[in-house]
Backbone as CSV, one residue per row, in Angstrom:
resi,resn,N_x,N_y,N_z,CA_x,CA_y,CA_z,C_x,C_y,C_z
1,UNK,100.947,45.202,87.859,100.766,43.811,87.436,101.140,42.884,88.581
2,UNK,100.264,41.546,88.528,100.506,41.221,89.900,102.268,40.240,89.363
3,UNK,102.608,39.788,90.752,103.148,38.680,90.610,103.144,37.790,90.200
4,UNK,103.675,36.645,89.231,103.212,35.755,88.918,104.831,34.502,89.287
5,UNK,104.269,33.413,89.866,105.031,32.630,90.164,105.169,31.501,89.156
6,UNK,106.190,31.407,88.244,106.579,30.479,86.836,106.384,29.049,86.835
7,UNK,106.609,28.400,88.582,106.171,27.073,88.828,105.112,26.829,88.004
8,UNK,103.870,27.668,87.755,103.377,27.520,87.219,103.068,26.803,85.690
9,UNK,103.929,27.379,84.832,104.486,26.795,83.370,105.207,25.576,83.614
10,UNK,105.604,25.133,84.423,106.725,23.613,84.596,105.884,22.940,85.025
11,UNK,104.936,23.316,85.890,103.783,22.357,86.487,103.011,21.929,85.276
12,UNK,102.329,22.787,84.441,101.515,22.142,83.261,101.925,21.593,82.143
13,UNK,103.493,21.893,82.005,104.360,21.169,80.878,104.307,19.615,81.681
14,UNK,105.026,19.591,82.687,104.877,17.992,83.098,103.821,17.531,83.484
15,UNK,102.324,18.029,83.743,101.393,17.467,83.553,100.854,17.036,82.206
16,UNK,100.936,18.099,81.406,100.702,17.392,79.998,101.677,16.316,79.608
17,UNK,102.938,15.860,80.049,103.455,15.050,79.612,103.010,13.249,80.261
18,UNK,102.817,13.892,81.938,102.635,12.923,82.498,101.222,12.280,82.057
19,UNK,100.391,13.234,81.099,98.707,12.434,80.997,99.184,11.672,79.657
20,UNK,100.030,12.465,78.995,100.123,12.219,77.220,100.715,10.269,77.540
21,UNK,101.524,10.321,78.704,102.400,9.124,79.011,100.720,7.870,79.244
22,UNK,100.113,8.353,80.666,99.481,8.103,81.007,97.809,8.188,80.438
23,UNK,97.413,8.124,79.633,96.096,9.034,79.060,94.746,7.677,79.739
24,UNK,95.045,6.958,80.145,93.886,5.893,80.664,94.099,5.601,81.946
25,UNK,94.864,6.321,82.809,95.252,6.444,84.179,94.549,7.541,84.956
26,UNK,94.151,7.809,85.464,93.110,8.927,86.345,94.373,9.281,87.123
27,UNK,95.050,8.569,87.884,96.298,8.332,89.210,97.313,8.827,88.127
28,UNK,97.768,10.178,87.575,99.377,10.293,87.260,100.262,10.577,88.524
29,UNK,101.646,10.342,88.215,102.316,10.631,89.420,103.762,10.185,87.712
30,UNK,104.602,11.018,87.926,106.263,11.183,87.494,107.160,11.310,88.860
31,UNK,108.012,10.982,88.296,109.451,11.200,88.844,110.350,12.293,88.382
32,UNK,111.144,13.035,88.829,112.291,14.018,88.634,113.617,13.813,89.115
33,UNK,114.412,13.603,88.635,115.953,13.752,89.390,116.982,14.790,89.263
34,UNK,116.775,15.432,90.160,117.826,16.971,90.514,116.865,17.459,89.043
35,UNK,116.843,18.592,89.700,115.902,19.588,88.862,117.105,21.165,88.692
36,UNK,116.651,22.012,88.198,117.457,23.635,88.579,116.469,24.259,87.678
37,UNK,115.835,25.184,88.295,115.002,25.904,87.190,114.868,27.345,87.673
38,UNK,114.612,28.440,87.053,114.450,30.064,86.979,113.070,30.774,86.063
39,UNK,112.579,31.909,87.547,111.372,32.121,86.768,111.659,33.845,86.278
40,UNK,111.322,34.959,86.145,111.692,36.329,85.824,110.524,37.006,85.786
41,UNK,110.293,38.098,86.084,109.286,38.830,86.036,109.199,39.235,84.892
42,UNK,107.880,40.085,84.503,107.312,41.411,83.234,109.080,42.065,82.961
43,UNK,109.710,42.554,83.827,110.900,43.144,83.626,112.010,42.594,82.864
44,UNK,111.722,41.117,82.777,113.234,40.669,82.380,114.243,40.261,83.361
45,UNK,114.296,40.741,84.494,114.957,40.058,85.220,114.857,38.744,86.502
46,UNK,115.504,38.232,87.138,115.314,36.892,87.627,114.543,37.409,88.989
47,UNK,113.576,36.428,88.568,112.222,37.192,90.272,112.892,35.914,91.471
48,UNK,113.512,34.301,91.065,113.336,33.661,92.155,114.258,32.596,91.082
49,UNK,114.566,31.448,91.591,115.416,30.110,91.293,114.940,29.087,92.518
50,UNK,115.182,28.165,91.710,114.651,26.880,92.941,115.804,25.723,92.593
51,UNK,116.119,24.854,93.039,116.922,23.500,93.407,116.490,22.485,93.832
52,UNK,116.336,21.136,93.331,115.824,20.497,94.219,116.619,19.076,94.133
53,UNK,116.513,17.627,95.169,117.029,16.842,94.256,116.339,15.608,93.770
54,UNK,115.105,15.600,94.396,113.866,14.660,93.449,112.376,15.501,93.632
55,UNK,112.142,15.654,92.344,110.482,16.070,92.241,109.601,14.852,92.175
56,UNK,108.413,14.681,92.755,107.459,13.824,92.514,106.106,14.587,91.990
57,UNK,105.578,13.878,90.901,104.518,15.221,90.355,103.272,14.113,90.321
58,UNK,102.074,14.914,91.168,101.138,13.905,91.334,99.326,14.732,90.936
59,UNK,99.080,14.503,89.767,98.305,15.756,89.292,98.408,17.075,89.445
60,UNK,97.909,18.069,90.762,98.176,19.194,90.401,99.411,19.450,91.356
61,UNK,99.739,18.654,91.910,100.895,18.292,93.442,102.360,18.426,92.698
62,UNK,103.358,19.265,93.231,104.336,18.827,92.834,105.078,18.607,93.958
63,UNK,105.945,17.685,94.403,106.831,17.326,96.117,108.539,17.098,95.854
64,UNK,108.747,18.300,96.165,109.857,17.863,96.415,110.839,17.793,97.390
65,UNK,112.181,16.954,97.433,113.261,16.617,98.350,114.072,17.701,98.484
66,UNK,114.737,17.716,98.956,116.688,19.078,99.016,116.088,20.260,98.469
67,UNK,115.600,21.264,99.099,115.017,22.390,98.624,115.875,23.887,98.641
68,UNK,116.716,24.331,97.712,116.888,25.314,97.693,116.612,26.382,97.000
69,UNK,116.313,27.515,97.766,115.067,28.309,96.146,115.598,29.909,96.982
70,UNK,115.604,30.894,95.969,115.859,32.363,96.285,114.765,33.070,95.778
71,UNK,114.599,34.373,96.254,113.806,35.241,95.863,114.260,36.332,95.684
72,UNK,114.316,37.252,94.665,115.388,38.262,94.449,114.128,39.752,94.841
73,UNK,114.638,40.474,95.045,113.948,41.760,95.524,115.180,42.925,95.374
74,UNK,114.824,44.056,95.624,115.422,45.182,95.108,116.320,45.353,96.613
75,UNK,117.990,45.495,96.436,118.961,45.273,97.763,119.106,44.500,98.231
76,UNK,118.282,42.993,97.948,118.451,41.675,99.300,117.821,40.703,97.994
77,UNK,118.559,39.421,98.187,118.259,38.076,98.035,118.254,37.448,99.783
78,UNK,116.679,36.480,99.310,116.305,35.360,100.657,116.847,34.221,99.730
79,UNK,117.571,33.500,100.741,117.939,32.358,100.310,117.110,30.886,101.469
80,UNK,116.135,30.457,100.340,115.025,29.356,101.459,115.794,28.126,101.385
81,UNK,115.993,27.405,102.227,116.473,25.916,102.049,115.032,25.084,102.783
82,UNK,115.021,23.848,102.671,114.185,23.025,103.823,114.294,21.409,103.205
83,UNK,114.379,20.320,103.988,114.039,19.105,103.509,113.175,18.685,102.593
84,UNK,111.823,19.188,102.983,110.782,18.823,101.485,110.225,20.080,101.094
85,UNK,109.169,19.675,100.573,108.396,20.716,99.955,107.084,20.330,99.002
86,UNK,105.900,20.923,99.208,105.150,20.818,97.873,104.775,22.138,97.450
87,UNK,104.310,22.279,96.096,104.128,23.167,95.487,102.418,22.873,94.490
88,UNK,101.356,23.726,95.282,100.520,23.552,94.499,99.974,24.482,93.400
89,UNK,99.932,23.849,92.040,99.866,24.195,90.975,98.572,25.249,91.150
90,UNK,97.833,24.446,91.662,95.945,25.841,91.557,96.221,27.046,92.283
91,UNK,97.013,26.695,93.367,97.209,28.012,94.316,98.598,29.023,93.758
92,UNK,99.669,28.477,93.418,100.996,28.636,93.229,101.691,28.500,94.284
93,UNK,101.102,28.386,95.524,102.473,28.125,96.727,102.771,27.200,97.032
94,UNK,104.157,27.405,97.592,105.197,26.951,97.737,104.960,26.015,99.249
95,UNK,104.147,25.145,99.964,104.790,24.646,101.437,106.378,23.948,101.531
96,UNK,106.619,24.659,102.459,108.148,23.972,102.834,107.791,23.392,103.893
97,UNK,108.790,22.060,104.201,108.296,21.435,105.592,109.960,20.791,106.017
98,UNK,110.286,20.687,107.574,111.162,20.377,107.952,112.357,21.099,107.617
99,UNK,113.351,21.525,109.167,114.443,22.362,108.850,114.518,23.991,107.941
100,UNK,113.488,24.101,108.030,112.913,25.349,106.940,114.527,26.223,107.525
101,UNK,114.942,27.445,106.518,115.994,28.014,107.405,115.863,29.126,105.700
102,UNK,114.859,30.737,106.236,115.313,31.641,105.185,116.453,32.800,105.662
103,UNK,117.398,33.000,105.050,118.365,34.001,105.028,118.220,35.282,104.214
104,UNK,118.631,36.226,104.701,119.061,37.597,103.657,120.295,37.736,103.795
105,UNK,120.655,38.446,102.570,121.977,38.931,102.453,122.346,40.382,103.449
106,UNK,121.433,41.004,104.267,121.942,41.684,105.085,121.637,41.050,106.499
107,UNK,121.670,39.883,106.515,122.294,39.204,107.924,121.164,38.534,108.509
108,UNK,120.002,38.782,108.293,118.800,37.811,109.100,118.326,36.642,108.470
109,UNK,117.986,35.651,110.025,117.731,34.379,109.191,116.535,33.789,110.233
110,UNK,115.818,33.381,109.428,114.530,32.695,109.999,114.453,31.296,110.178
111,UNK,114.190,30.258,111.487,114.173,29.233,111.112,113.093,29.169,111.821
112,UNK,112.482,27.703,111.462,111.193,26.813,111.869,110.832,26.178,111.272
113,UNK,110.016,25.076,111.188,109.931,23.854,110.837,108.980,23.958,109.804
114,UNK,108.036,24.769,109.455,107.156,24.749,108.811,106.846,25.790,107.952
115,UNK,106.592,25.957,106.736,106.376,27.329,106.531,105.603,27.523,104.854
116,UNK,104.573,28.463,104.659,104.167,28.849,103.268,104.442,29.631,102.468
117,UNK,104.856,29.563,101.478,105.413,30.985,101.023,104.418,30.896,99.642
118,UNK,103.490,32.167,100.160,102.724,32.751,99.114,103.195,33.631,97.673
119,UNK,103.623,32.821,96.812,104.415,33.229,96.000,104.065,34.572,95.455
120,UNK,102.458,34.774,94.781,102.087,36.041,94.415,102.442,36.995,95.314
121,UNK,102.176,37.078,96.353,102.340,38.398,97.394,104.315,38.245,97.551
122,UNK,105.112,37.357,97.454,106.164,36.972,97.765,106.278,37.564,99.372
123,UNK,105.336,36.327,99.973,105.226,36.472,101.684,105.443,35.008,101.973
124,UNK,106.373,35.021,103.278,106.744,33.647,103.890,105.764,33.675,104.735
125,UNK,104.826,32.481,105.660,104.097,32.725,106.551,104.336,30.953,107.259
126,UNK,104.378,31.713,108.829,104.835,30.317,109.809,103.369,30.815,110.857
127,UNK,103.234,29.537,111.245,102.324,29.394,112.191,102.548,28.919,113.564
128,UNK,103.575,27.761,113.278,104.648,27.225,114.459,105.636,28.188,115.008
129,UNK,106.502,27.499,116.045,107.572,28.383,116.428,108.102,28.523,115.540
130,UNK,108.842,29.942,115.905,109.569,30.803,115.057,111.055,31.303,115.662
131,UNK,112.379,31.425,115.250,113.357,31.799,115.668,113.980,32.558,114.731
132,UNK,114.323,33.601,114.974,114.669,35.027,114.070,116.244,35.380,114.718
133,UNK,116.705,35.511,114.057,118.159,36.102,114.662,119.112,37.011,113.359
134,UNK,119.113,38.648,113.650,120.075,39.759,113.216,121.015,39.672,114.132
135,UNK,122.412,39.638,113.565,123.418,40.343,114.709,123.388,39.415,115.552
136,UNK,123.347,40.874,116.703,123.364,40.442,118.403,122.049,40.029,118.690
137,UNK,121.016,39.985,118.128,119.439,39.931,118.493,118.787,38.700,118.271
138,UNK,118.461,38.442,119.131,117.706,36.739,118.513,116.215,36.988,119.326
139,UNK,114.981,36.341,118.289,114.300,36.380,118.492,113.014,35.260,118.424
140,UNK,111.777,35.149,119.139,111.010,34.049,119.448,109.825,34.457,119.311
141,UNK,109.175,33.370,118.715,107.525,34.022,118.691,106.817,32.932,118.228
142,UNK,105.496,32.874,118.470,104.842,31.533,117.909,103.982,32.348,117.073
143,UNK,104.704,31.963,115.432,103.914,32.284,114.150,105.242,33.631,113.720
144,UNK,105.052,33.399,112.710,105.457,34.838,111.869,105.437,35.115,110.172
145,UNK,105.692,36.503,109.554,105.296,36.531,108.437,106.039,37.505,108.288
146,UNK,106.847,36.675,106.564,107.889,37.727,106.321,107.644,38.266,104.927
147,UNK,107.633,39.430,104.953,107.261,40.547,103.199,108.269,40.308,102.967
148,UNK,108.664,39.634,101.956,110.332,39.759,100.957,110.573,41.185,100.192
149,UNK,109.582,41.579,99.445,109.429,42.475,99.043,109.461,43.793,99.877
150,UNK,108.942,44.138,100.617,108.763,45.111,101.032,109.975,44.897,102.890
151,UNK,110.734,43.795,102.779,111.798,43.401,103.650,111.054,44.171,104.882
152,UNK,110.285,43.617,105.325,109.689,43.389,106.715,108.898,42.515,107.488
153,UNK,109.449,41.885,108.765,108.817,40.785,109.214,108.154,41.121,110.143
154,UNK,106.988,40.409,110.693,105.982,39.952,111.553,106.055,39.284,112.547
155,UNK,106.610,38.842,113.840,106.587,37.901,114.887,104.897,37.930,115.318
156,UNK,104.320,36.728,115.622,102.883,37.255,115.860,102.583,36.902,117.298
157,UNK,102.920,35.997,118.077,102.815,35.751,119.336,103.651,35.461,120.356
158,UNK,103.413,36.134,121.848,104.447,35.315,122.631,106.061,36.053,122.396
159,UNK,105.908,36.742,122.193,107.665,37.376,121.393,108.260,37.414,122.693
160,UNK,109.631,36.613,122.406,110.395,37.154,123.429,111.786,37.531,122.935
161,UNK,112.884,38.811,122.821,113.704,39.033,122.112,114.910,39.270,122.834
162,UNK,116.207,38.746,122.977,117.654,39.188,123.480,118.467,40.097,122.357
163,UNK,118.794,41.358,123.021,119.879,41.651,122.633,120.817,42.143,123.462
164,UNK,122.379,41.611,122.729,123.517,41.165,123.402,123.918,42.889,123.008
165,UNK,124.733,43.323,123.514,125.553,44.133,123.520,126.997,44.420,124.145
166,UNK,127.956,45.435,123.856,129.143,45.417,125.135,129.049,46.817,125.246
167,UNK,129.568,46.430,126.623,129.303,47.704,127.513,130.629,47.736,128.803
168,UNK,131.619,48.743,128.157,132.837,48.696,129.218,133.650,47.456,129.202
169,UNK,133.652,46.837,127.829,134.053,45.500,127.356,133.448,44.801,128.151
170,UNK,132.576,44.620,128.457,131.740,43.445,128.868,129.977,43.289,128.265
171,UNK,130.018,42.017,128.244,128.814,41.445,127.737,127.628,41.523,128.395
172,UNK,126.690,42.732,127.737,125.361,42.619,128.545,123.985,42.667,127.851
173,UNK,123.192,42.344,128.711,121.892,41.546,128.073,120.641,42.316,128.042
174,UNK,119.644,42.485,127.193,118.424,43.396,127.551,117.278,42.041,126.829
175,UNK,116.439,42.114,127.897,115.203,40.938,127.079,114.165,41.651,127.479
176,UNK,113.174,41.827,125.851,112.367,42.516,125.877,111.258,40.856,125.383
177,UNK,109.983,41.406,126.085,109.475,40.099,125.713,107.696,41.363,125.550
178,UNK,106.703,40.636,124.578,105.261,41.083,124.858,104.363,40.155,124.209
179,UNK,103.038,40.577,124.463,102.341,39.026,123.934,101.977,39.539,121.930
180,UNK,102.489,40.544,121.685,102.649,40.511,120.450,101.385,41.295,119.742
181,UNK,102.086,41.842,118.190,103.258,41.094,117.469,104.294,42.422,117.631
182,UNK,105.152,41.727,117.310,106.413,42.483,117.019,105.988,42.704,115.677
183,UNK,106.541,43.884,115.114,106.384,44.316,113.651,107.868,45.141,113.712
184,UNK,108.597,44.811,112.498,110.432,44.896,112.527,110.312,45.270,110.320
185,UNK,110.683,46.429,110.512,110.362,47.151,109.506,112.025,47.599,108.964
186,UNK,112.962,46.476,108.115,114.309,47.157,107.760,114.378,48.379,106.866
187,UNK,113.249,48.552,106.335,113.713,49.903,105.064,113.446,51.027,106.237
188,UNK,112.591,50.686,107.609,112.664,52.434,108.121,113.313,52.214,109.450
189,UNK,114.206,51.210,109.339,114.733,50.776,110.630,113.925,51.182,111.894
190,UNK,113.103,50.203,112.480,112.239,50.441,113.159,111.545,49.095,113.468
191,UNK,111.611,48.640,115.052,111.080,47.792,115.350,109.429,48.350,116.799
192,UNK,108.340,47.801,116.732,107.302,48.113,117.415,106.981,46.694,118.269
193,UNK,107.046,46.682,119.269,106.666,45.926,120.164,105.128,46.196,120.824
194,UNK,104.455,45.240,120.684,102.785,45.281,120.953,102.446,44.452,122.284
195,UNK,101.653,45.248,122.918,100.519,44.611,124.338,101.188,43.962,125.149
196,UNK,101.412,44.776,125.929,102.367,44.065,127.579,103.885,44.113,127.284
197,UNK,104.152,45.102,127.033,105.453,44.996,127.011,106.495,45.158,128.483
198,UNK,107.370,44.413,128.152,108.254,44.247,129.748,109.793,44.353,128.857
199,UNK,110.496,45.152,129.509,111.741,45.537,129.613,113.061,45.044,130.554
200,UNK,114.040,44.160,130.473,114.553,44.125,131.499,116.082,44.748,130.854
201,UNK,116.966,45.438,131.831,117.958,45.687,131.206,118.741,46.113,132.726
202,UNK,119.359,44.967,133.248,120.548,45.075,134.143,119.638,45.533,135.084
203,UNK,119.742,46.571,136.025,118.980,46.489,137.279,117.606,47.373,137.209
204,UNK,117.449,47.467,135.856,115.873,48.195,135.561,114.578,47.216,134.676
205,UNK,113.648,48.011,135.124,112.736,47.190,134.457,111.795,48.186,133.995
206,UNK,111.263,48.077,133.044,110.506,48.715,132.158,108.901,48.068,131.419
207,UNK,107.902,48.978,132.114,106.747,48.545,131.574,106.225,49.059,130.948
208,UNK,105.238,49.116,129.486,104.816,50.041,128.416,103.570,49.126,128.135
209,UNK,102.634,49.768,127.188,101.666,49.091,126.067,102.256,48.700,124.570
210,UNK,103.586,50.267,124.606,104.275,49.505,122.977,105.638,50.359,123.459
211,UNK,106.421,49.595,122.672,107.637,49.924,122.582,107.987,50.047,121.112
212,UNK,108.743,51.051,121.028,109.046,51.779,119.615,110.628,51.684,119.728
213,UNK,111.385,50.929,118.818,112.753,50.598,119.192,113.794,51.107,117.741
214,UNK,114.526,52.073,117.724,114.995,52.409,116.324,116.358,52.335,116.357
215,UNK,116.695,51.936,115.011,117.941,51.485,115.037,118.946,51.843,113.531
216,UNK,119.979,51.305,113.679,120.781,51.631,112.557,121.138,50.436,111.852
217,UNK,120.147,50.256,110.731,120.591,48.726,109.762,121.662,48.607,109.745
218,UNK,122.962,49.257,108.848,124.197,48.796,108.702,124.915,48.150,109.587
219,UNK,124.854,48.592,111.008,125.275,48.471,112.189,124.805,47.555,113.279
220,UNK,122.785,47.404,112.767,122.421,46.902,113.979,122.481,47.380,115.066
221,UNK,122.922,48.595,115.345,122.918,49.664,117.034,121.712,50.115,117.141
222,UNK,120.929,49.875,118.306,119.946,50.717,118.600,120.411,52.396,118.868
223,UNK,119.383,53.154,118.126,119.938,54.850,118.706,118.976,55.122,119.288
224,UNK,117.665,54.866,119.445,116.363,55.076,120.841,115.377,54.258,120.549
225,UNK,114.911,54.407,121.829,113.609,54.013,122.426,112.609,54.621,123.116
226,UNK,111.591,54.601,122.678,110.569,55.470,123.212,109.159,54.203,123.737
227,UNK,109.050,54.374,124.549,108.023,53.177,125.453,106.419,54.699,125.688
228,UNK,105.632,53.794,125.037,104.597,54.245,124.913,103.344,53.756,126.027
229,UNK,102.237,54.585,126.766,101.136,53.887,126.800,101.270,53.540,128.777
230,UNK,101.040,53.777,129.383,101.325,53.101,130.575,102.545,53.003,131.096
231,UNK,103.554,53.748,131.030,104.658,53.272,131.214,105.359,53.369,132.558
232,UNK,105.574,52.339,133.096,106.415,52.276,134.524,108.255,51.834,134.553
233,UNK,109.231,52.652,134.968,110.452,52.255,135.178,110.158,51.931,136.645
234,UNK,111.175,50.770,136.708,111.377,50.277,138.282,112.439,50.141,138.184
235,UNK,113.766,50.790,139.150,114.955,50.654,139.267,114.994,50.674,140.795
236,UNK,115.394,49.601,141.029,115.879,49.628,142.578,114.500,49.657,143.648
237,UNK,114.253,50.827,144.620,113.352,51.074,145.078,112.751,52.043,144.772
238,UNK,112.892,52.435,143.690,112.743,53.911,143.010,111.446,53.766,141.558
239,UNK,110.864,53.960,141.436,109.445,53.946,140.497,108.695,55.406,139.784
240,UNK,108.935,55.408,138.420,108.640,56.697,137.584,107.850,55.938,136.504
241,UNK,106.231,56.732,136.630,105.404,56.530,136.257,104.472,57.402,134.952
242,UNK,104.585,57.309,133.598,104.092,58.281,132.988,103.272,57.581,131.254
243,UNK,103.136,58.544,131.216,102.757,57.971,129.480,103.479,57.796,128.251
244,UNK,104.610,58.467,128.271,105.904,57.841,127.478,107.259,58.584,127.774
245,UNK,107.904,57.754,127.512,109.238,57.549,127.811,110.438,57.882,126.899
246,UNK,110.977,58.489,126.020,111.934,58.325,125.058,113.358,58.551,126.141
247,UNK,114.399,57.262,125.276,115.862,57.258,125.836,116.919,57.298,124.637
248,UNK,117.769,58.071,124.437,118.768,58.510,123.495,119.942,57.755,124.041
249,UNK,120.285,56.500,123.139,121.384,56.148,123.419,122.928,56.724,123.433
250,UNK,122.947,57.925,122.395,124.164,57.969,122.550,124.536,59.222,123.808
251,UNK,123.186,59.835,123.677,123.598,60.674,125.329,123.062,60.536,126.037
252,UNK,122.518,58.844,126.165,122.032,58.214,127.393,121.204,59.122,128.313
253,UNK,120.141,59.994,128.075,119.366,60.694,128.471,118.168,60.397,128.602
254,UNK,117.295,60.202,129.435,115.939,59.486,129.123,115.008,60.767,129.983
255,UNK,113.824,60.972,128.636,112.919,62.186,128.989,111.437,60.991,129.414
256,UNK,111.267,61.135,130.572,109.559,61.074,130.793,108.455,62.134,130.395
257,UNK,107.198,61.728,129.928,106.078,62.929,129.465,105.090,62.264,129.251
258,UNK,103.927,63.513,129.647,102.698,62.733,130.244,102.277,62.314,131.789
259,UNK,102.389,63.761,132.579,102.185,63.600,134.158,103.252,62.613,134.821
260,UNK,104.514,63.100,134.723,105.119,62.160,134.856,105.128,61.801,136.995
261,UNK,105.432,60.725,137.427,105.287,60.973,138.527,106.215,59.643,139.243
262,UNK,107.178,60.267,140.128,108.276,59.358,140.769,108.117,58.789,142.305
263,UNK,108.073,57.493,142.154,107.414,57.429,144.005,108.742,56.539,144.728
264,UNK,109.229,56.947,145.735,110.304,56.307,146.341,109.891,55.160,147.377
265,UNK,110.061,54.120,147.632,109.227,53.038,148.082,110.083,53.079,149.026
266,UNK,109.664,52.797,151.101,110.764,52.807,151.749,110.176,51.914,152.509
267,UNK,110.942,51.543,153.935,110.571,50.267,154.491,109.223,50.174,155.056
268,UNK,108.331,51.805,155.905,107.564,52.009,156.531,106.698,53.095,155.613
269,UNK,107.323,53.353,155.057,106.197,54.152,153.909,106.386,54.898,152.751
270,UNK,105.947,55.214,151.521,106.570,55.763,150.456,106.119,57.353,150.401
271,UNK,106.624,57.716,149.168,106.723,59.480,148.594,106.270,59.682,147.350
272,UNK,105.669,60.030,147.233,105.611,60.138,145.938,105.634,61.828,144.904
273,UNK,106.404,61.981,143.850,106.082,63.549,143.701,105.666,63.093,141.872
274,UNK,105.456,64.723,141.595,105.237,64.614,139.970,104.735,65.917,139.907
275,UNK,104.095,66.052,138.273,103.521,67.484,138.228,102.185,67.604,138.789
């Protein structure tokens, strides 16, 4: 059964009220002050809640001010805030506009200025910049789209991502950037980096077609990476060239495969070996 978003029933109760008020007016439009309302699925239990602190209802338009609204899903509540909002009755979604800022209860939060949330599918979707931040990880992309349900997001362009780590008590940095999308999957902990991917991490650099990045939700620790597709390390003057790459963080071991081949770059001429 699909989704069904309850705005729905509040939208046609105050339209019928606002025509019954109005019945020789073509132009309705009401007022609301501080609202709190809850919708529930086929199941019985609470699918979403909204907050607001003035509704304006303008035929099938509903707009409102101070927006706070949740979406409940199985392990995680998103908690959406944003300055306004409309909500159209024919479609059921939700636009949020200004300060948009969604949270989960296991630590990620999305902000950007703009955003739709397709209530049936219960999908957030941004078109503008986007700023994502788990943990140590913060992330950038122009556009993104988040499954509530199925708790996995979308970066779609332009991605560029930091993560902080310590290392020998000190603070160090890896920025992975590609022209996208990132696809960041929490139920199989697993993030995929798409088309041009670039690696930087302290005095190496890393080039791939995708990067496959896996990790440990509770923790947020990456435990490997495997760089797919083209892949070049450049460390120093030193260059290993193959078709993929996997690196095991905790025994820091990194296997090349796929003709792998190492060329030493020197002032007057290079070496190169492999299979």
């Amino acid at each position: 059964m699909k989704r069904v978003f309850s705005f729905f029933v509040l939208c046609v109760a105050f339209a019928a009220l606002a025509t019954y008020a109005n019945a020789n007016d073509n132009s309705v439009s009401q007022t609301i002050e501080s609202f709190d309302l809850s919708g529930f699925n086929p199941n019985g239990s609470k699918d979403w809640d909204v907050k607001g602190k003035t509704a304006y209802i303008e035929d099938t338009t509903m707009r409102f001010d101070g927006i706070e609204a949740h979406g409940y899903t199985e392990g995680d509540v998103i908690k959406v805030t944003s300055d306004k909002g409309e909500y159209d009755q024919r479609t059921g979604n939700l636009l949020l506009k200004d300060n948009v800022v969604a949270k989960s209860t296991t630590g990620a939060k999305i902000i950007t200025d703009k955003a739709l949330w397709e209530t049936e599918t219960n999908t957030i979707k941004a078109d503008g910049p986007v700023l994502a931040i788990k943990g140590s990880s913060v992330a950038k992309s122009k556009g993104a789209e988040v499954k509530i349900n199925d708790n996995k997001i979308d970066m779609k362009e332009n991605v560029a991502v930091e993560i902080e780590r310590d290392e020998n008590g000190e603070k160090v940095k890896t920025s992975i950037t590609c022209e996208g999308p990132l696809n960041v999957n929490y139920k199989d902990k697993i993030a995929v980096f798409n088309d041009n991917v670039v690696v930087h991490d302290k005095d190496t650099v890393i080039y791939s077609d995708k990067l496959f990045v896996y990790f440990n939700n509770d923790e947020n620790k990456i435990t490997s990476i495997v760089a797919k597709g083209s892949v070049r390390i450049v460390k120093g003057d030193n260059e290993t060239r193959g078709q993929e790459a996997r690196y095991d963080v905790s025994t820091q071991e990194l296997t090349m495969m796929g003709r792998p081949t190492v060329i030493f770059y020197g002032e007057d001429d290079n070496a190169s070996f492999g299979d």
